[in-house]
N, C-alpha and C positions, 0 to 999 in steps of 0.2 A: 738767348743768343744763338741758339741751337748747334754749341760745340760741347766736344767732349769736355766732361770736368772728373777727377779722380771719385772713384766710390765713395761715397760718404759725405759728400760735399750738401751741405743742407738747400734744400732749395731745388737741389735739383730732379730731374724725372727720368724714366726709362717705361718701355712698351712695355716690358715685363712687369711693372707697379702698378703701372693701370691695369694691366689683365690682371692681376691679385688680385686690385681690387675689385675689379669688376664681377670678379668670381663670387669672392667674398659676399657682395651684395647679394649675389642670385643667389647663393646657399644658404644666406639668410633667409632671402624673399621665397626661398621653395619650403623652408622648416615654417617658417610665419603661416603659407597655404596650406601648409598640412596639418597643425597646430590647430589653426583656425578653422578649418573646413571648406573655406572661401573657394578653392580650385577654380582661380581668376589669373590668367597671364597679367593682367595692369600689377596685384601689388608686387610681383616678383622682379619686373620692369620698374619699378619707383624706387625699392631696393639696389637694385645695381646702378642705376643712375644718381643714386645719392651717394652712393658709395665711391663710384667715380669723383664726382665732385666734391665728397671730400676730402679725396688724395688729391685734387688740383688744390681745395684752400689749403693746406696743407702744405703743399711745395711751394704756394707762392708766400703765408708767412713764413715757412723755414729761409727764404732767399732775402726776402725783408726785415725781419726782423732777429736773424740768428747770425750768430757771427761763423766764418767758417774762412779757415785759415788753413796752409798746407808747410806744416814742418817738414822743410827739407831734409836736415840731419837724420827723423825717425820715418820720413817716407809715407806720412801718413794725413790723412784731415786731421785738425785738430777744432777744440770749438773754444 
């Protein structure tokens, strides 16, 4: 719905989760090239793009199938 929801809240996403993991992927896909030998930009690029995509499957079953509820009293998500 592209509004703000409290931290924690399952399901949902930030620019800063995707660059993790986008990161994530490429410091993979560059230990994988040097590991390997390979010194090819595709698998380092396959790497971050999978990595991407699975911090979206990942927000979208946390929003689907997680429960996520906000206790007023403690101010906090709860699950």
């Amino acid at each position: 719905t592209l509004r703000r929801v409290p931290a924690g809240t399952n399901g949902a996403v930030s620019l800063l989760g995707f660059a993790a993991a986008l990161a994530g992927g490429f410091l993979i896909g560059v230990f994988y090239v040097l590991s390997a030998g390979v010194f090819k930009v595709g698998p380092v690029a396959v790497f971050a793009m999978c990595a991407v995509a699975g911090s979206f499957v990942d927000s979208v079953l946390g929003r689907t199938l997680q429960y996520s509820g906000f206790d007023k009293q403690k101010g906090i998500v709860v699950e």
